[in-house]
Biopython code that builds the backbone (N, CA, C, O; Angstrom):
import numpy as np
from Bio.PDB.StructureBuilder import StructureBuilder

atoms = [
    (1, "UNK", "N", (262.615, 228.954, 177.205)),
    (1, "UNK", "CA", (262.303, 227.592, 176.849)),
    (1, "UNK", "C", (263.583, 226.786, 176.972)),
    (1, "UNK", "O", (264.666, 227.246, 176.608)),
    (2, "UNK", "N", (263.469, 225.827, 177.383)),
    (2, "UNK", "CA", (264.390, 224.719, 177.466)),
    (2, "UNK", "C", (265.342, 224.095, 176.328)),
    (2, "UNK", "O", (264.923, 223.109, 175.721)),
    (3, "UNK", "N", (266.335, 224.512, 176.080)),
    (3, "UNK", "CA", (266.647, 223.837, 174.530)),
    (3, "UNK", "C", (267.762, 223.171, 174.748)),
    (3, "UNK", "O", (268.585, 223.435, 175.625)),
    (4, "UNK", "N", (267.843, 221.925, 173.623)),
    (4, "UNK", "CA", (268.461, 221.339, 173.739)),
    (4, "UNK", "C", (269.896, 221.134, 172.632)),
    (4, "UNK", "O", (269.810, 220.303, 171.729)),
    (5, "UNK", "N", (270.798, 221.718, 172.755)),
    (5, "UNK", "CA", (272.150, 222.026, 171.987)),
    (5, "UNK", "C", (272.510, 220.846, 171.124)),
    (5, "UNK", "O", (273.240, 220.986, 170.143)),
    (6, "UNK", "N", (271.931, 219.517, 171.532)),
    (6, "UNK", "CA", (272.647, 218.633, 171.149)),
    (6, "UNK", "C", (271.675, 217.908, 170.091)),
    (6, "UNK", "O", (272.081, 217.316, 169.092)),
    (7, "UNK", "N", (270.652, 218.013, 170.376)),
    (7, "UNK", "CA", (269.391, 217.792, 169.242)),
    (7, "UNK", "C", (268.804, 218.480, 168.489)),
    (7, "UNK", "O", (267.999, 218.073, 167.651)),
    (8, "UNK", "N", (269.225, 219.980, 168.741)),
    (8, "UNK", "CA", (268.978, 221.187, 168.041)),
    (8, "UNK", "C", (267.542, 221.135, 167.865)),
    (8, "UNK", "O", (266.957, 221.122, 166.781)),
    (9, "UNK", "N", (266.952, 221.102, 169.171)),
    (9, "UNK", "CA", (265.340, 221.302, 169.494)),
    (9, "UNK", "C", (264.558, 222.150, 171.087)),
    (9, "UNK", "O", (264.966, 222.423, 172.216)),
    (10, "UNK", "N", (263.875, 222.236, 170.685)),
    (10, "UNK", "CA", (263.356, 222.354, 172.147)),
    (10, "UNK", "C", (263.272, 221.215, 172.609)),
    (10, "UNK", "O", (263.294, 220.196, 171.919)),
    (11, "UNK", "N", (263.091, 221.279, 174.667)),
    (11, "UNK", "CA", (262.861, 219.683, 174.919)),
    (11, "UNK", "C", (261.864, 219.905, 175.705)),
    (11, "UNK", "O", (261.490, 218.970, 176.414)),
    (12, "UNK", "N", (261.210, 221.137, 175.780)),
    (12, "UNK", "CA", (259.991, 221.483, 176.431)),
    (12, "UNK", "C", (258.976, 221.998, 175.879)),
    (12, "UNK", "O", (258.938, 223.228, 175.869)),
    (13, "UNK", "N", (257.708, 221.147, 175.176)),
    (13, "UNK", "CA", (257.534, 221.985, 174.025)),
    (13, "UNK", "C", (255.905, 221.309, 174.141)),
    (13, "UNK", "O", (255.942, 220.311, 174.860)),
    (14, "UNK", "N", (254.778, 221.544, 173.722)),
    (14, "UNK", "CA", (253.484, 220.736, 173.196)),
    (14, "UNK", "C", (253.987, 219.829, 172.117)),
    (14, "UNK", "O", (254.926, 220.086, 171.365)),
    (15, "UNK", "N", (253.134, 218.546, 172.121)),
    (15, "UNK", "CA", (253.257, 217.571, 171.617)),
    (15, "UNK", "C", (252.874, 218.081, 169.695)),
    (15, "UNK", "O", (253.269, 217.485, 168.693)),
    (16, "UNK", "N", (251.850, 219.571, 169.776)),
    (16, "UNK", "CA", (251.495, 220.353, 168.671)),
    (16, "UNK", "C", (252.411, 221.603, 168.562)),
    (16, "UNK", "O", (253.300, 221.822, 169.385)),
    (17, "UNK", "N", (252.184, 222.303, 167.644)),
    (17, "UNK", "CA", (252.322, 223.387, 167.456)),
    (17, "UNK", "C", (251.754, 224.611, 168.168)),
    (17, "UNK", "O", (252.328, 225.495, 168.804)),
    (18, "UNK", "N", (250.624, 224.440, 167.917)),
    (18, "UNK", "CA", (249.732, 225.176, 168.758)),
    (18, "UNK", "C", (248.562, 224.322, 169.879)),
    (18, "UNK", "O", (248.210, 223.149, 169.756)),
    (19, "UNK", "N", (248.175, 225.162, 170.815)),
    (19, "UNK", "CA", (246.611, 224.506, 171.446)),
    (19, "UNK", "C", (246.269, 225.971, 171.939)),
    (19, "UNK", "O", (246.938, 226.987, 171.746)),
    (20, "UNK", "N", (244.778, 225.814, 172.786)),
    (20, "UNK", "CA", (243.884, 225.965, 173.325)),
    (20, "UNK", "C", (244.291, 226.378, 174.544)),
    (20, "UNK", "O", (244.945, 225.622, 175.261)),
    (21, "UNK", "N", (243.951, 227.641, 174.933)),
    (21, "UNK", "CA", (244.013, 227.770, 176.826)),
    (21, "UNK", "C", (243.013, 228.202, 177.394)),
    (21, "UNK", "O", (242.796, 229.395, 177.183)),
    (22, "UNK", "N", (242.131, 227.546, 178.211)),
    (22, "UNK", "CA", (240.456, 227.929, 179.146)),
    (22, "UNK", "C", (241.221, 228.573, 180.161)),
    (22, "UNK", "O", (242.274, 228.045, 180.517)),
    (23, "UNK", "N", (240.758, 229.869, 180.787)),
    (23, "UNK", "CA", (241.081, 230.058, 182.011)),
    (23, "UNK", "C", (239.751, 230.221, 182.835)),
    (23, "UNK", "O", (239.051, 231.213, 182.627)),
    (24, "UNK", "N", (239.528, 229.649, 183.397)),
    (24, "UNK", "CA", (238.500, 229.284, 184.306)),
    (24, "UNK", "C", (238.108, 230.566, 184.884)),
    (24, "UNK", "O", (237.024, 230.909, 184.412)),
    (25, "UNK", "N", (238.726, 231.681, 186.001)),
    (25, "UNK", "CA", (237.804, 232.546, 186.468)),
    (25, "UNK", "C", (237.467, 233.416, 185.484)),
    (25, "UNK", "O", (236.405, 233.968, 185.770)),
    (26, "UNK", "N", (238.078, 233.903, 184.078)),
    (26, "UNK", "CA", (237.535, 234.375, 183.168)),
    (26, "UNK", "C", (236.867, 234.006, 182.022)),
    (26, "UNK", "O", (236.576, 234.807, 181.134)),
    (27, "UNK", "N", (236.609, 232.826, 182.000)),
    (27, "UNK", "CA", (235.906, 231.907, 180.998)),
    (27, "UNK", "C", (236.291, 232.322, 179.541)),
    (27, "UNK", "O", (235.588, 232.332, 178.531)),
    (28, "UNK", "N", (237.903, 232.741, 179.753)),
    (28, "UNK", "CA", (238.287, 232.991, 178.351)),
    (28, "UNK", "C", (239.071, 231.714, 177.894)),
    (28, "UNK", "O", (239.750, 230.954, 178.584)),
    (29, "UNK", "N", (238.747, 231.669, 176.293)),
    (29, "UNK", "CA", (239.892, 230.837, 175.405)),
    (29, "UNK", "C", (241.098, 231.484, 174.702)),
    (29, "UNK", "O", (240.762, 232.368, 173.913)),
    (30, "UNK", "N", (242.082, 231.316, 174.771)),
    (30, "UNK", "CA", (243.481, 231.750, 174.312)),
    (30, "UNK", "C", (244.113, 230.405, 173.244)),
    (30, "UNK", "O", (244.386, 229.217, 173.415)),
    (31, "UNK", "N", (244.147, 231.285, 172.198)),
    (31, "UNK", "CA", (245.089, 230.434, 170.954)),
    (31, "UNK", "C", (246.420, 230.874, 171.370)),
    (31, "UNK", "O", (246.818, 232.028, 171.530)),
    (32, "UNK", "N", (247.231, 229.436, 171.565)),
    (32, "UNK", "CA", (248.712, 230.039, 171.598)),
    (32, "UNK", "C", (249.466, 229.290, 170.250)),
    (32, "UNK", "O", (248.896, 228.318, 169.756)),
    (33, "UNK", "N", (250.395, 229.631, 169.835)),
    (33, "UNK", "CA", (251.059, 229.259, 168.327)),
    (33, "UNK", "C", (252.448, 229.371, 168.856)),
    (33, "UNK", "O", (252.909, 230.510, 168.784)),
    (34, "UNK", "N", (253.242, 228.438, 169.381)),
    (34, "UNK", "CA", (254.661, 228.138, 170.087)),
    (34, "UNK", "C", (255.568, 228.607, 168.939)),
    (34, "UNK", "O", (256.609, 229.215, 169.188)),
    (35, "UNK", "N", (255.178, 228.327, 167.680)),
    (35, "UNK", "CA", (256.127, 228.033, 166.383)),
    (35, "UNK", "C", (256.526, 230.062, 166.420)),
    (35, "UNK", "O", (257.680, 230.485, 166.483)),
    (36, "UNK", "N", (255.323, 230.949, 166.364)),
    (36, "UNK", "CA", (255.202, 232.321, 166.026)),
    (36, "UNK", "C", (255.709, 232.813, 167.457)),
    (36, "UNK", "O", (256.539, 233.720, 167.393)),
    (37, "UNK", "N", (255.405, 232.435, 168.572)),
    (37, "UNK", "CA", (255.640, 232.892, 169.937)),
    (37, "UNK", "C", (254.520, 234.033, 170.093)),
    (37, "UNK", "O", (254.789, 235.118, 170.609)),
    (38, "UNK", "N", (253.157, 233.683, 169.576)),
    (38, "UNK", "CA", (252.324, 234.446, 169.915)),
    (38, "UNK", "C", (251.014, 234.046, 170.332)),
    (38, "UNK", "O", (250.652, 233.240, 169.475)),
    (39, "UNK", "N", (250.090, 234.175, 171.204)),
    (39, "UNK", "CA", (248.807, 233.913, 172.168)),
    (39, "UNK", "C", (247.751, 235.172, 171.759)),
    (39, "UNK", "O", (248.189, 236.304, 171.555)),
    (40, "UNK", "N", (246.489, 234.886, 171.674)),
    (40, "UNK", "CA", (245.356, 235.544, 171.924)),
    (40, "UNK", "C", (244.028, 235.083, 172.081)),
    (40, "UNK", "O", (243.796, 233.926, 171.728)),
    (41, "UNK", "N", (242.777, 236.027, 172.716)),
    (41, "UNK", "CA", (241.979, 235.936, 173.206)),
    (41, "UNK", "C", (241.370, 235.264, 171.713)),
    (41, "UNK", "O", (241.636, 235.740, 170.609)),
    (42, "UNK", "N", (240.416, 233.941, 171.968)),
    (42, "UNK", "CA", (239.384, 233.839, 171.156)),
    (42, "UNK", "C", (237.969, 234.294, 171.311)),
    (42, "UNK", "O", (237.528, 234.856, 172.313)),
    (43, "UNK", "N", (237.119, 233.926, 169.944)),
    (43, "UNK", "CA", (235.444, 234.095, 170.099)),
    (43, "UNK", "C", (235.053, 232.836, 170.757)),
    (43, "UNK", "O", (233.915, 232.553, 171.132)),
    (44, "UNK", "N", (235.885, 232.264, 170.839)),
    (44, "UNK", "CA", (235.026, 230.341, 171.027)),
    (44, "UNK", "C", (234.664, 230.597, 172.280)),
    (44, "UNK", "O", (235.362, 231.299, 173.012)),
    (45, "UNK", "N", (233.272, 229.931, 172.753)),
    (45, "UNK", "CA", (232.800, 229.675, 173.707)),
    (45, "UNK", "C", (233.052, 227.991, 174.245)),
    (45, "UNK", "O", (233.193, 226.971, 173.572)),
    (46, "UNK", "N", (233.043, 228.138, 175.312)),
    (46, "UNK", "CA", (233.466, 226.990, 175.913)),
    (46, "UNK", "C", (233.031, 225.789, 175.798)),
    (46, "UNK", "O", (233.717, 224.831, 175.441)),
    (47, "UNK", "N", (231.404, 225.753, 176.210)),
    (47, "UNK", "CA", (230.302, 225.054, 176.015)),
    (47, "UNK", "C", (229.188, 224.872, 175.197)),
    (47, "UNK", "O", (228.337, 224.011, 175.420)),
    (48, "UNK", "N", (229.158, 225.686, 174.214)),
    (48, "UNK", "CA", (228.841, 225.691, 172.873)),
    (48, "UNK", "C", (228.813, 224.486, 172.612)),
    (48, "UNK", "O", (229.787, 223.734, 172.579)),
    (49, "UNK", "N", (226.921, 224.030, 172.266)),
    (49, "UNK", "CA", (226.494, 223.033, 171.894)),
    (49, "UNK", "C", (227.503, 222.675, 170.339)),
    (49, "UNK", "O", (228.087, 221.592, 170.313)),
    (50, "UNK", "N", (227.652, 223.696, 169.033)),
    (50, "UNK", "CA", (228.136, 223.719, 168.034)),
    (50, "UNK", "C", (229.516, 224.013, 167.758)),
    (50, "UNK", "O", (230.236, 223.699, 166.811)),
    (51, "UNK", "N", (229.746, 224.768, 168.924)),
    (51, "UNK", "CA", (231.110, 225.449, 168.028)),
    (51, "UNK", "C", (232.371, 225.759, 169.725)),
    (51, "UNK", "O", (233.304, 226.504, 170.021)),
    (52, "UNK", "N", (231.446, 224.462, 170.471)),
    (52, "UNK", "CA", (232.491, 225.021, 171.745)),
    (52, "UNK", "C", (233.758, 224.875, 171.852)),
    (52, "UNK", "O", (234.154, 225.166, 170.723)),
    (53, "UNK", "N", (234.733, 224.592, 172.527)),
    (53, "UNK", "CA", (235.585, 224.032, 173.235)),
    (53, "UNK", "C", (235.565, 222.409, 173.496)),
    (53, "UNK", "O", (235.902, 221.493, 172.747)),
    (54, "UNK", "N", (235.262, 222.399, 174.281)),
    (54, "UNK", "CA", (234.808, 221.293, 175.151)),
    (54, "UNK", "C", (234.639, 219.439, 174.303)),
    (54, "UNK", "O", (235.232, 218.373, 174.476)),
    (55, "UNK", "N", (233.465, 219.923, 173.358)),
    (55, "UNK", "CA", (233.283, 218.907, 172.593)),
    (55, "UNK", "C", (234.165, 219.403, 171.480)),
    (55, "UNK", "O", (234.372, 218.384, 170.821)),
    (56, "UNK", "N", (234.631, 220.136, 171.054)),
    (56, "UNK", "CA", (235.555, 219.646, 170.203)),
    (56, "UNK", "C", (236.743, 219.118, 169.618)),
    (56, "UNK", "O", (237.293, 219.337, 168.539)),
    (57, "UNK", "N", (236.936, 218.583, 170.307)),
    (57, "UNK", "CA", (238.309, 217.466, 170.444)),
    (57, "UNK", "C", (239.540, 218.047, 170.355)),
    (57, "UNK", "O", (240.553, 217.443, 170.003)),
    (58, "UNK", "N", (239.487, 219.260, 170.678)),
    (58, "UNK", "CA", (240.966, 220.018, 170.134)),
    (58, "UNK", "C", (241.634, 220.116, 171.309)),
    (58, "UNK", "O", (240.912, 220.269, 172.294)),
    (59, "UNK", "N", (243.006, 220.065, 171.523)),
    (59, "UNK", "CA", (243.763, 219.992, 172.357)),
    (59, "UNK", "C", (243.712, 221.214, 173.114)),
    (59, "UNK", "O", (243.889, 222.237, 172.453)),
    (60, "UNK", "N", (243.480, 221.362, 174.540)),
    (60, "UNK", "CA", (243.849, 222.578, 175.518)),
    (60, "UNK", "C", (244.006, 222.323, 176.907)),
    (60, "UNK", "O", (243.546, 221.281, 177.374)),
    (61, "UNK", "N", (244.493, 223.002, 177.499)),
    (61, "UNK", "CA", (245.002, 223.209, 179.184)),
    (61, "UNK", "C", (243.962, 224.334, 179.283)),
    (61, "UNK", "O", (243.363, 225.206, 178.652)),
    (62, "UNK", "N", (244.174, 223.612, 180.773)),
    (62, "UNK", "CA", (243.014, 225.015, 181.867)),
    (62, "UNK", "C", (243.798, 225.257, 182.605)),
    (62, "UNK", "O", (244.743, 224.537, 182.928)),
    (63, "UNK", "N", (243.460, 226.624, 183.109)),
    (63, "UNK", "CA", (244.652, 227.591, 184.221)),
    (63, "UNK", "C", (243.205, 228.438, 184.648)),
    (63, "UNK", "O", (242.213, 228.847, 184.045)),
    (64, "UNK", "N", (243.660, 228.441, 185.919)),
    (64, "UNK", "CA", (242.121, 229.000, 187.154)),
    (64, "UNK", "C", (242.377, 230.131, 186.869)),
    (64, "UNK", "O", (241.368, 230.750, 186.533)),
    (65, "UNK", "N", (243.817, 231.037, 186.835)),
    (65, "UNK", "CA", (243.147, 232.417, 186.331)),
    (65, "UNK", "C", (244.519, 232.821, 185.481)),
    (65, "UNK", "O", (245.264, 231.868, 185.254)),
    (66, "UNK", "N", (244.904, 234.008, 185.028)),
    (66, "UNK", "CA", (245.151, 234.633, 184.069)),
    (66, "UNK", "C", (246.784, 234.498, 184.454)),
    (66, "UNK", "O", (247.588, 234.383, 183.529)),
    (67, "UNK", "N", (247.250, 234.516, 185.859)),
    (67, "UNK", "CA", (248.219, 234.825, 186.820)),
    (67, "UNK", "C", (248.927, 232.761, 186.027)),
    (67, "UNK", "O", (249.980, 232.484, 185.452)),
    (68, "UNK", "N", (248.128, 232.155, 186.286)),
    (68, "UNK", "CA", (248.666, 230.218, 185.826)),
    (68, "UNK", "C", (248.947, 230.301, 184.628)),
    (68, "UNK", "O", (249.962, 229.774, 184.172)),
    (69, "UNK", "N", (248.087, 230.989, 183.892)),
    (69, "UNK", "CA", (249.021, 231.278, 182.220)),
    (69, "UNK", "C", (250.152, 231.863, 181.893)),
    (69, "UNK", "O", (250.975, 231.402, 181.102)),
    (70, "UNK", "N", (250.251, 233.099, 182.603)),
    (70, "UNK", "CA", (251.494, 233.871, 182.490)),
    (70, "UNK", "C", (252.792, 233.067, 183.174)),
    (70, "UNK", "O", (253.964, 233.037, 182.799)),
    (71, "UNK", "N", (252.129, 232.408, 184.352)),
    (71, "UNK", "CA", (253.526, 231.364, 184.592)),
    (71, "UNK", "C", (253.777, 230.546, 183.785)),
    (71, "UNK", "O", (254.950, 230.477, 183.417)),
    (72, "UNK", "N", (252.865, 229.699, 183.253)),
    (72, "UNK", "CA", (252.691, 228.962, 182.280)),
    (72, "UNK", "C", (253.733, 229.154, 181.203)),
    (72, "UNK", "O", (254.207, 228.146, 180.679)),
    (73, "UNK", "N", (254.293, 230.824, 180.674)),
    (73, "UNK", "CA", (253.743, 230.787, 179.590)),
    (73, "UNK", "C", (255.715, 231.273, 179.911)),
    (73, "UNK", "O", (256.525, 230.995, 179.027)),
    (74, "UNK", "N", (256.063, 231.785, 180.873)),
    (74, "UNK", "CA", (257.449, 232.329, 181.246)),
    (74, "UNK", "C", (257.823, 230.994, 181.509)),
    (74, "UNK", "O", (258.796, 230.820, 180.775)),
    (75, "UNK", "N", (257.603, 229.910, 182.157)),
    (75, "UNK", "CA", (257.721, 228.950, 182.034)),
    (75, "UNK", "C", (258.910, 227.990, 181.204)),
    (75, "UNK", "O", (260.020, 227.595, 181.559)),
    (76, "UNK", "N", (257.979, 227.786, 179.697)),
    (76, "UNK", "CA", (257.980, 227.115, 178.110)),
    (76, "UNK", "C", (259.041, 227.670, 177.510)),
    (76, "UNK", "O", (259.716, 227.058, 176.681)),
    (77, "UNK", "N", (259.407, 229.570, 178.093)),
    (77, "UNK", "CA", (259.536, 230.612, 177.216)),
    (77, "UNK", "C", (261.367, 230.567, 177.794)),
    (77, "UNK", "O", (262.305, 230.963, 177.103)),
    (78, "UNK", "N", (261.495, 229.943, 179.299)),
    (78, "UNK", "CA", (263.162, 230.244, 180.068)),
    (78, "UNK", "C", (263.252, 231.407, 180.567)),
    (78, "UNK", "O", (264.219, 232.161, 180.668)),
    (79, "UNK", "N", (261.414, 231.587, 181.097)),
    (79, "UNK", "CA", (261.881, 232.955, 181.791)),
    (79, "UNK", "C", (262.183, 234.702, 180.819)),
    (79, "UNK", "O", (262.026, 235.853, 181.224)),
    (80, "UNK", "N", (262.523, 234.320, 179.841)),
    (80, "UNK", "CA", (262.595, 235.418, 178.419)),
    (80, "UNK", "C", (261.063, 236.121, 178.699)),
    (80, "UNK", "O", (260.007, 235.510, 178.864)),
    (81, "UNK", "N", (261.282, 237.633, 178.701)),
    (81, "UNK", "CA", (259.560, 238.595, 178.856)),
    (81, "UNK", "C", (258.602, 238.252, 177.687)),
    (81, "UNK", "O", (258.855, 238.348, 176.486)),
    (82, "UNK", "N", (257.614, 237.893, 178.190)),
    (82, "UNK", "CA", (256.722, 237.513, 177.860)),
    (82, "UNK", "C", (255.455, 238.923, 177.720)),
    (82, "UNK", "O", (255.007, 239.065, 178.858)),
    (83, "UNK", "N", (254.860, 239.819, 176.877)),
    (83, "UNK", "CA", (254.672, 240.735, 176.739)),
    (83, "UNK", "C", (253.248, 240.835, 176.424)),
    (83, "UNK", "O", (252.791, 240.146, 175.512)),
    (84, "UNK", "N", (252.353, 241.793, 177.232)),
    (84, "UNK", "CA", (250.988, 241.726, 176.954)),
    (84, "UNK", "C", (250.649, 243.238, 176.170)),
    (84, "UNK", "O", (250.937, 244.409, 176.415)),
    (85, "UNK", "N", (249.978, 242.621, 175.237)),
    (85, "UNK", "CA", (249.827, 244.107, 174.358)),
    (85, "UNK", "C", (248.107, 244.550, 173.926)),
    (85, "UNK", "O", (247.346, 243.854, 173.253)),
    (86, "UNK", "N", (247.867, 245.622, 174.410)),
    (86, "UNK", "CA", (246.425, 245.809, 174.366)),
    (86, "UNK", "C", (245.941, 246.842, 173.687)),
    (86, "UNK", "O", (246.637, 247.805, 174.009)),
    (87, "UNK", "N", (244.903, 247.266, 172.712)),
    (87, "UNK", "CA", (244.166, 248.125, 172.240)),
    (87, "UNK", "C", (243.096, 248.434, 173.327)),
    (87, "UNK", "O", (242.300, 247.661, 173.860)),
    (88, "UNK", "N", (243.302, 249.875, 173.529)),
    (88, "UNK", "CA", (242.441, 250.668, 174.322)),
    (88, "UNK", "C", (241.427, 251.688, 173.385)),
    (88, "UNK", "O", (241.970, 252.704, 172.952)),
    (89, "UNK", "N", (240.264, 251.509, 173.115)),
    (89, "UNK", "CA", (239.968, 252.606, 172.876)),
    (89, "UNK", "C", (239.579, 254.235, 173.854)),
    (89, "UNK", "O", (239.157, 254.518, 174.976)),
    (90, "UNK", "N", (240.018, 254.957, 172.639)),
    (90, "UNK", "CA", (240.629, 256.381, 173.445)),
    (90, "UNK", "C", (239.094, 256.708, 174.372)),
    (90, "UNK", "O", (238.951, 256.704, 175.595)),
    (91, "UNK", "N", (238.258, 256.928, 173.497)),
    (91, "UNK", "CA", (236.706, 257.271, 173.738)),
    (91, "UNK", "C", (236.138, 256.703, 174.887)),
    (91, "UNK", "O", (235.548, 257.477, 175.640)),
    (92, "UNK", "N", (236.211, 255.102, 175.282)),
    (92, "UNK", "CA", (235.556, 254.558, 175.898)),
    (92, "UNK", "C", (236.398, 254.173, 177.329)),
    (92, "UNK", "O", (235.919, 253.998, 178.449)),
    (93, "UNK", "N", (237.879, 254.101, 176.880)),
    (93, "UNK", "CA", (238.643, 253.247, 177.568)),
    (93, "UNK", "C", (238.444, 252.088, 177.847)),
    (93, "UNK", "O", (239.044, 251.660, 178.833)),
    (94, "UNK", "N", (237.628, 251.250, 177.166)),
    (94, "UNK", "CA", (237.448, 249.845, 176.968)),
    (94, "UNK", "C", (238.451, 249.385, 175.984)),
    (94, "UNK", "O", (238.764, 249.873, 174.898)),
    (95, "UNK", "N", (239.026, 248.001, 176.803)),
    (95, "UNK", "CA", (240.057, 246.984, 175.824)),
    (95, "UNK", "C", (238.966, 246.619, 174.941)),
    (95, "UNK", "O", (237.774, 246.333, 175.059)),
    (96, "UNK", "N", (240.032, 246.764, 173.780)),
    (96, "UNK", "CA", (239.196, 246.068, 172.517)),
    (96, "UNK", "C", (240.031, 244.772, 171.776)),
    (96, "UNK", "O", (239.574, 244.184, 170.797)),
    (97, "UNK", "N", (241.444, 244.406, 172.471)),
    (97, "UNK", "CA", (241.741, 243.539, 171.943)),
    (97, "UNK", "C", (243.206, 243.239, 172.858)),
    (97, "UNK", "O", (243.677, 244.271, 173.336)),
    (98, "UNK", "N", (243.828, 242.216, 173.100)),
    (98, "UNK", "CA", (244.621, 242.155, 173.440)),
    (98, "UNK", "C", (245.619, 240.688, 172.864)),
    (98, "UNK", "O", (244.883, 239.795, 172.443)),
    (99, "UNK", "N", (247.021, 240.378, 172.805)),
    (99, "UNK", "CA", (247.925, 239.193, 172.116)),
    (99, "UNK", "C", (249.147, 240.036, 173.037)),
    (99, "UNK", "O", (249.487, 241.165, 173.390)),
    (100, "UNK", "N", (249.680, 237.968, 173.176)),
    (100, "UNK", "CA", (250.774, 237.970, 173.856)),
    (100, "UNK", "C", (251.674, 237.825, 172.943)),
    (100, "UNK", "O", (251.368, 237.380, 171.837)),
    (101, "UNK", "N", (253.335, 238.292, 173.358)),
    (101, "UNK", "CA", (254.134, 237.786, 172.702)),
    (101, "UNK", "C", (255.616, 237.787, 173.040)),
    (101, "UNK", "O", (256.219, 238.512, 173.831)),
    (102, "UNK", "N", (256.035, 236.870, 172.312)),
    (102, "UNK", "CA", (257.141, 236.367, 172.737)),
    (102, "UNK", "C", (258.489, 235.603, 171.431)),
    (102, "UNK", "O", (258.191, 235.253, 170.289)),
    (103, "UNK", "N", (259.577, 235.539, 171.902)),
    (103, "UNK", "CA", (260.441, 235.473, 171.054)),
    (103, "UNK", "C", (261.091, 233.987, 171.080)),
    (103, "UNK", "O", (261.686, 233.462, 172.021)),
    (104, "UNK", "N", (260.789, 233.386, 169.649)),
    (104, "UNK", "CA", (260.777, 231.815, 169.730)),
    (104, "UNK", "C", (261.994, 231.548, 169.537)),
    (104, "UNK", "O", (262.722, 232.489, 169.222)),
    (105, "UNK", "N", (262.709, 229.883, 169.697)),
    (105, "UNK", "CA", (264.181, 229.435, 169.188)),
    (105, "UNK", "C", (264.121, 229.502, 167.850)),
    (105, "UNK", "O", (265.163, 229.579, 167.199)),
    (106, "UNK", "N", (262.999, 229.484, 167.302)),
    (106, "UNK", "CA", (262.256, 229.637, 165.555)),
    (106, "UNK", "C", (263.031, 230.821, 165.095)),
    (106, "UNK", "O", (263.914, 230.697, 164.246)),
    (107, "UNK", "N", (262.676, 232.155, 165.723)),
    (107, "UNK", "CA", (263.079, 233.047, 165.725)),
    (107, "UNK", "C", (264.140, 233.476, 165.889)),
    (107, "UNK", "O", (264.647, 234.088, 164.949)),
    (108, "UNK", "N", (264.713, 233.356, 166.852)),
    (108, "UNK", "CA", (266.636, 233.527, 166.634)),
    (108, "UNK", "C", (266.548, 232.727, 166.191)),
    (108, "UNK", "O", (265.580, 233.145, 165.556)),
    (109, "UNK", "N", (266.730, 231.108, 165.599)),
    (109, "UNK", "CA", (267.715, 230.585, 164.367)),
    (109, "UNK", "C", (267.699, 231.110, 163.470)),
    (109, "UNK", "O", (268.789, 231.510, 163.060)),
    (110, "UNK", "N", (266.570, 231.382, 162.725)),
    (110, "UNK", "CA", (266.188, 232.416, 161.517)),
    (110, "UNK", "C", (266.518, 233.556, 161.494)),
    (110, "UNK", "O", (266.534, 234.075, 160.377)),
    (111, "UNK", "N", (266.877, 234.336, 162.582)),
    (111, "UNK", "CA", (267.974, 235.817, 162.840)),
    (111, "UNK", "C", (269.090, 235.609, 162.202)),
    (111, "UNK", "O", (269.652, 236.036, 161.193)),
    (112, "UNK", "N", (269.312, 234.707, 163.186)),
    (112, "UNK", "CA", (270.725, 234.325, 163.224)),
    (112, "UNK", "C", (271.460, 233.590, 162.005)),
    (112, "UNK", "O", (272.678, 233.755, 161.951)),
    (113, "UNK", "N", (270.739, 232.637, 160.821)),
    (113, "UNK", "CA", (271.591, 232.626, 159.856)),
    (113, "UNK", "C", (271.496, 233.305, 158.695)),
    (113, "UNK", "O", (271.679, 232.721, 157.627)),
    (114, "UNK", "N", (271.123, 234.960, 158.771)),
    (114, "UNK", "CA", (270.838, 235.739, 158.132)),
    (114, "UNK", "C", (271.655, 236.760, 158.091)),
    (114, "UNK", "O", (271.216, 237.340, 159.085)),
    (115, "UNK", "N", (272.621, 237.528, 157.664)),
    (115, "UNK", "CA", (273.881, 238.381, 158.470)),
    (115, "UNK", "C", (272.910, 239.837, 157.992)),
    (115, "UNK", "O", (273.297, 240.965, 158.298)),
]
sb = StructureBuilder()
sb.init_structure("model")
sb.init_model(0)
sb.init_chain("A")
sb.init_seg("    ")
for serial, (resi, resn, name, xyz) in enumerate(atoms, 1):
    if name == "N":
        sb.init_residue(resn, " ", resi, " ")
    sb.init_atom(name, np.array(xyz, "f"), 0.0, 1.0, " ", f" {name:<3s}", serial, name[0])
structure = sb.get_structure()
């Protein structure tokens, strides 16, 4: 991520804390939380008359597939690994869950004035 030494901020950052990510060929939603440096898959459906996406006024970006997020996401981050972590079950070998993550300026300052 882009930071800025002299304002002691990021200067590349969402206007929020967190938003919303649609990726279009998988019709998944992703919560990302900039503050934690962590992303995951949601239940929300997109188009959900009640409880979608779409109509509900909440802030998100679309990325056509999974490959525009991860740039996306190395991007925000300065290039720093950006890490995908998945539950496999043993039995089925079906993913049962997966969250990204990553290491915020949040995070080293708070390292760092801690000896």
């Amino acid at each position: 991520m882009k930071y800025d030494n002299y304002r002691n901020n990021d200067s590349i950052k969402s206007k929020s804390n967190s938003e919303y990510i649609y990726i279009l060929d998988e019709e998944t939603i992703w919560f990302v939380d900039y503050i934690l440096g962590v992303a995951f898959p949601t239940p929300i459906n997109f188009v959900d008359v009640e409880n979608g996406l779409y109509g509900s006024g909440l802030p998100y970006r679309e990325f056509s597939d999974y490959l525009d997020f991860q740039n996306f996401l190395e991007e925000i981050t300065g290039g720093q690994e950006v890490s995908l972590e998945s539950l496999v079950n043993p039995g089925t070998f079906q993913e049962t869950s997966s969250i990204i993550r990553w290491v915020t300026r949040y995070a080293i300052q708070k390292g760092s004035a801690n000896p």
